[in-house]
C-alpha positions as CSV (number, residue, x, y, z in Angstrom):
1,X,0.0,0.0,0.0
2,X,1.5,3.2,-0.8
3,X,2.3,5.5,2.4
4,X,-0.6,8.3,0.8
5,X,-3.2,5.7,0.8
6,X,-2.0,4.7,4.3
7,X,-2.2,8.0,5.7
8,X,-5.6,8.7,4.3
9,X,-6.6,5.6,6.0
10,X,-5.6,6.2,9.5
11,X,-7.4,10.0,9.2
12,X,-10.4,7.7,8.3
13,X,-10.3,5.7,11.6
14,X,-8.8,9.0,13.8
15,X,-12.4,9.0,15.5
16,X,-12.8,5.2,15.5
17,X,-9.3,4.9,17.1
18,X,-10.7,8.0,19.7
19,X,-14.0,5.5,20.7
20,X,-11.5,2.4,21.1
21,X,-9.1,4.2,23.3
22,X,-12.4,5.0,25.3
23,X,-13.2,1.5,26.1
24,X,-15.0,0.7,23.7
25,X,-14.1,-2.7,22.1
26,X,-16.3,-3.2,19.7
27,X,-17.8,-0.6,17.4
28,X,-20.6,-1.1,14.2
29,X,-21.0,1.7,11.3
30,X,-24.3,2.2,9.4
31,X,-25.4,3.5,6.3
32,X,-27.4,3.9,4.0
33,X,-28.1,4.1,0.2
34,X,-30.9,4.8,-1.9
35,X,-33.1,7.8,-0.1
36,X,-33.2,10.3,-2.7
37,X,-34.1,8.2,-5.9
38,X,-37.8,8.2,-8.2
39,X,-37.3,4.2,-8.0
40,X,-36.4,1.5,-5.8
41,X,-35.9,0.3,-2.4
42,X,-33.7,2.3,0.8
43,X,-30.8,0.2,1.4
44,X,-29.3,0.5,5.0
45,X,-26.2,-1.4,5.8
46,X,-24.1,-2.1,9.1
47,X,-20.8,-3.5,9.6
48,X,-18.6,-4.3,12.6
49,X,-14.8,-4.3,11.4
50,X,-11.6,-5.3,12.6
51,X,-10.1,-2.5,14.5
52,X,-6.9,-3.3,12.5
53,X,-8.9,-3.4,9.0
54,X,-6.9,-1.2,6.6
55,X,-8.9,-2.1,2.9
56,X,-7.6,-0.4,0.6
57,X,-9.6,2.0,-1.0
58,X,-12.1,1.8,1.1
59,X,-14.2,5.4,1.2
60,X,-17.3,7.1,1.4
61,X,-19.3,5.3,-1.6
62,X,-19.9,8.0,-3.5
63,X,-16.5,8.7,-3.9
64,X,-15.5,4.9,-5.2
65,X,-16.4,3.8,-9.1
66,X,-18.9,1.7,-9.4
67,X,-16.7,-1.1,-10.6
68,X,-14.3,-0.5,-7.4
69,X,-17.3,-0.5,-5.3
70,X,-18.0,-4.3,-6.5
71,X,-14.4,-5.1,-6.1
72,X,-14.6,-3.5,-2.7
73,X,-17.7,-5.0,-1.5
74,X,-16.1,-8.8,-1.7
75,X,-13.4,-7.6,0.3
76,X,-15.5,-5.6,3.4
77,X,-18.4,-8.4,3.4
78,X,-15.0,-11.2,3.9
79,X,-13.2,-9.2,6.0
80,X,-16.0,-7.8,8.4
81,X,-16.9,-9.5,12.0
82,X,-20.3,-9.4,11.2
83,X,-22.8,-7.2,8.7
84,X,-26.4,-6.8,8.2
85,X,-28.7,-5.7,5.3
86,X,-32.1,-4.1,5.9
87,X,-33.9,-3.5,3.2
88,X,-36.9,-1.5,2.6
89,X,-38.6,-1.4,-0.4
90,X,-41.3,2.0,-2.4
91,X,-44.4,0.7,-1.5
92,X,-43.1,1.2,2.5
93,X,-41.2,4.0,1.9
94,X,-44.4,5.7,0.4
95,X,-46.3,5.1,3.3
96,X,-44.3,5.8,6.3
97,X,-41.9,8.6,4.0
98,X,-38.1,8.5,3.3
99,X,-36.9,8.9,6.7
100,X,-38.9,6.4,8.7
101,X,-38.0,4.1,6.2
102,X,-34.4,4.5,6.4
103,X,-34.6,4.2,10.3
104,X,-36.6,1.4,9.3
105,X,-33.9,-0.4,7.2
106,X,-30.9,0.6,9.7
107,X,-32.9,-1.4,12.7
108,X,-33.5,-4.7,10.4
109,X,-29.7,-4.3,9.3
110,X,-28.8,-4.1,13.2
111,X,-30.9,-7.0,14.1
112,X,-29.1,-9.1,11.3
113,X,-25.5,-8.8,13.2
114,X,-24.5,-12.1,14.6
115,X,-22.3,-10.1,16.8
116,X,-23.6,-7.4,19.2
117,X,-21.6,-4.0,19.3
118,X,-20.7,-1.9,22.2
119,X,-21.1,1.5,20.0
120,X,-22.8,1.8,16.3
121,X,-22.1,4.8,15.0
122,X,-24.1,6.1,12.1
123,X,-24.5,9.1,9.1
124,X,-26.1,11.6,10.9
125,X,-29.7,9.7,11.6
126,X,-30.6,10.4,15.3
127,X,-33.6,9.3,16.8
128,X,-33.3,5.2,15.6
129,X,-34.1,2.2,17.0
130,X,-31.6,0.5,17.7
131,X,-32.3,-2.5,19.9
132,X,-31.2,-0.9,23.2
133,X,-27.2,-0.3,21.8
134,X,-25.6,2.9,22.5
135,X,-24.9,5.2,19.2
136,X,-23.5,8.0,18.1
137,X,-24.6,10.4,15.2
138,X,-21.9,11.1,13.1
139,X,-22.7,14.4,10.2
140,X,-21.2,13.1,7.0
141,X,-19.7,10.0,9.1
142,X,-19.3,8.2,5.5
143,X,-16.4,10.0,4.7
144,X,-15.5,10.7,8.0
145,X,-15.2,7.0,9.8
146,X,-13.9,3.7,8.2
147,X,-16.5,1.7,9.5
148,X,-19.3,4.0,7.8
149,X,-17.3,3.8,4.7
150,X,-17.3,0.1,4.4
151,X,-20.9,0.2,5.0
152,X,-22.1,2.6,2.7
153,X,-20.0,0.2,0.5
154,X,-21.9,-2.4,1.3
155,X,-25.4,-0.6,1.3
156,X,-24.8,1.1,-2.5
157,X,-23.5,-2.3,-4.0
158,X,-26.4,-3.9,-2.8
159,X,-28.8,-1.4,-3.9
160,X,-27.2,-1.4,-7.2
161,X,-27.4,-5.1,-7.9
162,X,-31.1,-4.8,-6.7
163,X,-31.9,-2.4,-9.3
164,X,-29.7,-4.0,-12.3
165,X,-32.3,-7.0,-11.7
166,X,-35.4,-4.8,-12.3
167,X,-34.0,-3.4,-15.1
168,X,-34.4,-6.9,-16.9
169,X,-38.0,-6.6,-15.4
170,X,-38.6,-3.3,-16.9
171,X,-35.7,-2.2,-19.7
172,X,-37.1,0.7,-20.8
173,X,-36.5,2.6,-17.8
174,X,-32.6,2.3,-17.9
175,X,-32.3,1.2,-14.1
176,X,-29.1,-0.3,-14.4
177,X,-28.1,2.8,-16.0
178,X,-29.0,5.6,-13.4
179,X,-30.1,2.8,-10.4
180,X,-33.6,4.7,-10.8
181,X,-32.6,8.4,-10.0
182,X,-34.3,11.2,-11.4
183,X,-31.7,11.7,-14.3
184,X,-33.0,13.2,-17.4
185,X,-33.4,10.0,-19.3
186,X,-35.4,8.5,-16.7
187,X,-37.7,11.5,-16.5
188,X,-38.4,11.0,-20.1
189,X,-39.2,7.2,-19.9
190,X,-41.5,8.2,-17.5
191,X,-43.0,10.5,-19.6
192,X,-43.4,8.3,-22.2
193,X,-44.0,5.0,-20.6
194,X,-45.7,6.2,-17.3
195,X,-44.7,4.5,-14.0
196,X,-44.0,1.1,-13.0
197,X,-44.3,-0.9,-9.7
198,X,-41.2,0.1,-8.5
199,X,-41.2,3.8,-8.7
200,X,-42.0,5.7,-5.4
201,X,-45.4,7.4,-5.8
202,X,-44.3,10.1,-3.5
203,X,-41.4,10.8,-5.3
204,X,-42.9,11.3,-8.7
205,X,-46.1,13.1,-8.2
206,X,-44.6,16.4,-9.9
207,X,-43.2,14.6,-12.6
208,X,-46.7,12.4,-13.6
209,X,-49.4,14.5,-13.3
């Protein structure tokens, strides 16, 4: 590993390293992918990592290429103590909205761990359920904390590979494309094709009218 990518990795874990030397031993990130697209489920992700873990490459999701991100997620999901999905698909999120869903998502994902963590600490959510374990709210934690990195990893390739299925469901939407975000080609499919199933109905009431 070059000594850059080394240093950028310890900044990553400077807070991590700060809850450890606390007394903490065991700590869980969380977050999440999927709350701002037309289409699709809200993925929420958590993952408990070695405290020595140093993947390299590992950063917020959004920040990683989509190929790297696949690459990437092999690595975090072998590599982790323990990880959880919780997934939560558009007919829920239009019924209890965006943000209950997500808190929603992160409590299945916490309640999929097979190892209980002293500490999660998540992308600035507050207000979560999550099963009685102390957290800690973290603004922009996913580029900010290791452990929220790997999991947004987790939570985006996930979402991805959900929505490259239901683009063989419904091609003319271009899901595998845009991972149904409100793009300009998606807008026009759904112009000119209407919605489908998966679209979020709360999402896309000013676009279908």
């Amino acid at each position: 590993m070059k000594e850059k990518e080394e240093q950028r990795l310890i900044k990553l874990k400077e807070i991590e390293e700060e809850i450890y030397n606390s007394g903490v031993q065991c700590i869980c990130g969380i977050d999440e992918a999927g709350r701002g697209p037309l289409a699709g489920p809200v993925v929420v992700a958590a993952a408990i990592m070695p405290r020595n873990s140093m993947i390299e490459g590992v950063n917020d999701s959004k920040k990683v290429s989509e190929k790297k991100r696949e690459e990437l997620y092999e690595i975090i999901t072998n590599e982790a103590i323990a990880y959880g999905v919780g997934i939560i698909d558009q007919k829920e999120i239009d019924r209890i909205n965006i943000l209950n869903a997500t808190k929603e998502g992160l409590t299945m994902a916490v309640k999929e761990l097979s190892v209980r963590p002293d500490l999660i600490i998540v992308d600035a959510l507050t207000k979560i359920d999550t099963d009685g374990i102390a957290y800690r709210s973290i603004v922009k934690g996913d580029a900010k904390c290791y452990s929220i990195s790997a999991a947004s990893i987790i939570a985006k390739v996930t979402r991805d590979r959900i929505m490259r299925q239901w683009d063989e469901v419904y091609p003319q939407y271009g899901f595998a494309k845009h991972k149904g975000y409100g793009t300009a080609e998606h807008i026009a499919a759904i112009k000119e094709y209407g919605l489908c199933p998966l679209h979020r109905l709360s999402f896309v009431k000013n676009i279908v009218k």
